[in-house]
N, C-alpha and C positions, 0 to 999 in steps of 0.2 A: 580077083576077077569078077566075084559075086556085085562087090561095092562099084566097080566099073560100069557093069552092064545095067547099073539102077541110076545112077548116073545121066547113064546115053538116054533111059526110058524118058527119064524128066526131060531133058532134053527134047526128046521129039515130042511130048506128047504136050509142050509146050507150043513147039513149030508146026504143029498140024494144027493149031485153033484151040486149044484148049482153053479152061475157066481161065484168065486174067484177075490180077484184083480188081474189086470193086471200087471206082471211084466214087466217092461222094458226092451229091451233087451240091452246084454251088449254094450256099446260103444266102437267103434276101435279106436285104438292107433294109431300114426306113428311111424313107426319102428325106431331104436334107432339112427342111422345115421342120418336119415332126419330130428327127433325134434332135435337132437343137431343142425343142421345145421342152422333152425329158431331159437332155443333158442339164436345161436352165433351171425346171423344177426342182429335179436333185440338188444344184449348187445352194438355191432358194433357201431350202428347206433342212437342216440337219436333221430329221428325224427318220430320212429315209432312204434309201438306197435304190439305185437302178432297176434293180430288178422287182424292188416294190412296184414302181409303173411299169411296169412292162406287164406284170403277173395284172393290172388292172384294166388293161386296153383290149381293146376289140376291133381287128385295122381289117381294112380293105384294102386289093390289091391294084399296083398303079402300073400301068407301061409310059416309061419315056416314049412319046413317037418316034425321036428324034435319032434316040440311040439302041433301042431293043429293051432298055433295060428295065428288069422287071423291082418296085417297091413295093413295102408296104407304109400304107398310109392311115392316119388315126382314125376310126371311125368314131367308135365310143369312148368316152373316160369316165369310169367309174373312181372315184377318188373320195369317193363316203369315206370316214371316221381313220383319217390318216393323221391326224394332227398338224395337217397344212397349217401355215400361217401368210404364204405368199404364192399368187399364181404370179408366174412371167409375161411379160406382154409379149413373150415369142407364140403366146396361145391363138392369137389374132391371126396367126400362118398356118394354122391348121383346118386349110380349107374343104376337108370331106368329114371334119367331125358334126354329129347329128345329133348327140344323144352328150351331155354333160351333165356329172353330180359332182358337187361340191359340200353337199352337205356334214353336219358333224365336225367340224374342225376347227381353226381357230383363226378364219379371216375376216381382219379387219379392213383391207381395202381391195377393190380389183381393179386392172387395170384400164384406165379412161376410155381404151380404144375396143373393150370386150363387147361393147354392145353392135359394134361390126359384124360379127358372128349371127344375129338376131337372126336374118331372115334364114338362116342357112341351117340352123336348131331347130329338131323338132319337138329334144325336151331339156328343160333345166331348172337344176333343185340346187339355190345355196342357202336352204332352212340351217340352224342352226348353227352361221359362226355368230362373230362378232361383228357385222354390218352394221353397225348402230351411230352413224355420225350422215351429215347433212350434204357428203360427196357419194353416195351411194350412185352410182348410175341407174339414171330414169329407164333403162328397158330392165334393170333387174329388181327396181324398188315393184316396178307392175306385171311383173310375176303374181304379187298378191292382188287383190279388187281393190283394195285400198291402202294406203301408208301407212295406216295406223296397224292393218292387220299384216304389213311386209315389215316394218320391227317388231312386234310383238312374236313371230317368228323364228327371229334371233335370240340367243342366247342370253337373259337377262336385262333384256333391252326394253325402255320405257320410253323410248325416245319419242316426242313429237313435233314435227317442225310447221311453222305457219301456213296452213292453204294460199292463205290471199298474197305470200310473199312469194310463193314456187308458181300460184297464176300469173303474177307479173314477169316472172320468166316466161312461162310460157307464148304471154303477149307479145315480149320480144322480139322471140323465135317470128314468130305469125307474123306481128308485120312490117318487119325489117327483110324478112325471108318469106317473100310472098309464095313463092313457087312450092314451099315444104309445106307435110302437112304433115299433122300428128303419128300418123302410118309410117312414117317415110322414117328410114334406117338415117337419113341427114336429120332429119330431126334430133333424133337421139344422138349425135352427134354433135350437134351445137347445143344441146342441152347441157351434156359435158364441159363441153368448152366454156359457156358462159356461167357453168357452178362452180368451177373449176378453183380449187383454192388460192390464185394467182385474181381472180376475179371477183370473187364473193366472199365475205369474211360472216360465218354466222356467230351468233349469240342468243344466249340460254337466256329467257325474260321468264319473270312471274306473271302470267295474267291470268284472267277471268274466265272460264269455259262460256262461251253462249249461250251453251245449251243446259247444261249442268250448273250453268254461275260458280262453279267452284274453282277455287286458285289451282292451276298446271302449270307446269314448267314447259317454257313452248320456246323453239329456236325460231329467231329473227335474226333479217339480213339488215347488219350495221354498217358495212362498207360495199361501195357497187364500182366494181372498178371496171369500165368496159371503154379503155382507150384504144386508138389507134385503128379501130376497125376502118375508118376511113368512108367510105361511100356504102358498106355493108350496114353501117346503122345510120340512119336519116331521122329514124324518129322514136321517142320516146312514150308508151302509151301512160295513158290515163291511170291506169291501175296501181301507177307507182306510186299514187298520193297515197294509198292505204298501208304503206310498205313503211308507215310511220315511226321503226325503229333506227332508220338509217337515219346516219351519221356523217357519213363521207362519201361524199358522191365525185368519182371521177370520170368525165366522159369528154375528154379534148380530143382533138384530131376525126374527129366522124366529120359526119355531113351533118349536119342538125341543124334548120334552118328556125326552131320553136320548140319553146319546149312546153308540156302543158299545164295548165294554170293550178291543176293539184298538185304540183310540187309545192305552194304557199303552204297546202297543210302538214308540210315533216317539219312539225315542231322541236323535232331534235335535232335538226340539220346544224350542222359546225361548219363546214366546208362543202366548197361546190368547185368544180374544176371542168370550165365548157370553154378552153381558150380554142384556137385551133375549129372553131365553125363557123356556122354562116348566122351565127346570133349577133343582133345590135343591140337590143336590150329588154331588160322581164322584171316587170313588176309585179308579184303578185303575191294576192291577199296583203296590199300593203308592205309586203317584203321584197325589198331590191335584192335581186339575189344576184347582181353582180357588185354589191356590196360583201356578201361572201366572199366572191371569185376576190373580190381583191385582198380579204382577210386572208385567206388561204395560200397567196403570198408570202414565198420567204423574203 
């Protein structure tokens, strides 16, 4: 009878309002850019686990307008001394991160499109991987004041690549792409593109410091392949004469109505490839240089 009447008591004291369990509330998600971003790190990289990034982030909260729904989104990544060797280019989609460290680890390339991110960072540190090769991107190489002090940076890194051959890039850019300007997040963008290993082939030369006279190991650009751009490149500047280590020059399919008379001086020229413009013909410093074009001729 006892057991009965404790029974009924739960009973009511259920149906009159009483405590319920407690449901949990729902858990947040990260929005669909930023878990692929970690899911892609993790795959990247064996030396670390999920929950290592997670334990390094610092996210801000996101409302879909659309649906109610509430995310979290990356704000910071702290990824100092993980032994990364690889970021993802799903990094480029994380568009409320502000604050990135990379430093301490072990990368030796970042993704072409990371300099997107520029205006939208307010800080970033990839001191100490291994950045030591002549695809660096230009908004991370000027992080430091200077090249020489953005590898010296890196890890064991001595590396120095030619000024007068990354100004002729830059002359390029400038007056092929009159509208960009060195500020502009495009700039950095076809800076990329046109170092891009598909485009520029460097190599290691012994030369002369100018200022020092003493023998450096300095990279020069041996091949300059910038075909097909079409009406994007029209003109080739001046600066190129001094870019004296190339070898193979291909630039068919542009618009190039001239090309300038300092090409005579790449006494190392082997090939020249300018079919596909609006060139009739170029003499210069005594060298037919559609004399090349036709050597270069299978």
């Amino acid at each position: 009878m006892q057991k009965i009447l404790t029974i009924i008591l739960v009973i009511l004291l259920y149906s009159c309002g009483g405590d319920s369990p407690i449901t949990p509330p729902p858990s947040i998600d990260y929005h669909t850019n930023d878990q692929q971003f970690i899911d892609n790190l993790v795959l990247l990289n064996n030396s670390i686990e999920n929950e290592d990034v997670i334990d390094r982030i610092t996210t801000t909260d996101f409302i879909d307008d659309s649906t109610g729904s509430k995310y979290y989104k990356i704000k910071q990544l702290n990824l100092n001394n993980m032994s990364l060797d690889s970021i993802p280019n799903s990094i480029i989609d994380l568009d409320s991160l502000k604050i990135l460290y990379l430093s301490n680890n072990q990368i030796e390339f970042l993704p072409e499109d990371i300099c997107n991110l520029n205006d939208q960072l307010d800080s970033l540190d990839v001191s100490n991987n291994l950045l030591c090769n002549p695809h660096v991107p230009i908004c991370i190489t000027n992080i430091e004041p200077t090249l020489t002090a953005f590898f010296a940076s890196q890890n064991g890194c001595s590396y120095q690549m030619s000024l007068k051959d990354r100004n002729f890039i830059k002359r390029m850019i400038l007056e092929n792409w009159t509208a960009v300007s060195e500020n502009d997040s495009e700039y950095d963008s076809l800076w990329t593109l046109l170092n891009n290993e598909d485009n520029i082939t460097w190599q290691e030369f012994i030369e002369e410091d100018m200022e020092t006279l003493e023998s450096t190991v300095v990279s020069r650009i041996v091949t300059l392949k910038y075909e097909g751009f079409n009406s994007d490149i029209h003109t080739i500047p001046p600066e190129i004469g001094v870019v004296d280590s190339l070898k193979f020059i291909h630039l068919s399919h542009n618009d190039l109505s001239a090309i300038p008379t300092e090409m005579g001086d790449l006494k190392r020229l082997q090939f020249l490839y300018l079919d596909h413009n609006k060139i009739d013909n170029c003499i210069l410093n005594g060298k037919n240089l559609f004399t090349l074009m036709k050597q270069s001729l299978p």
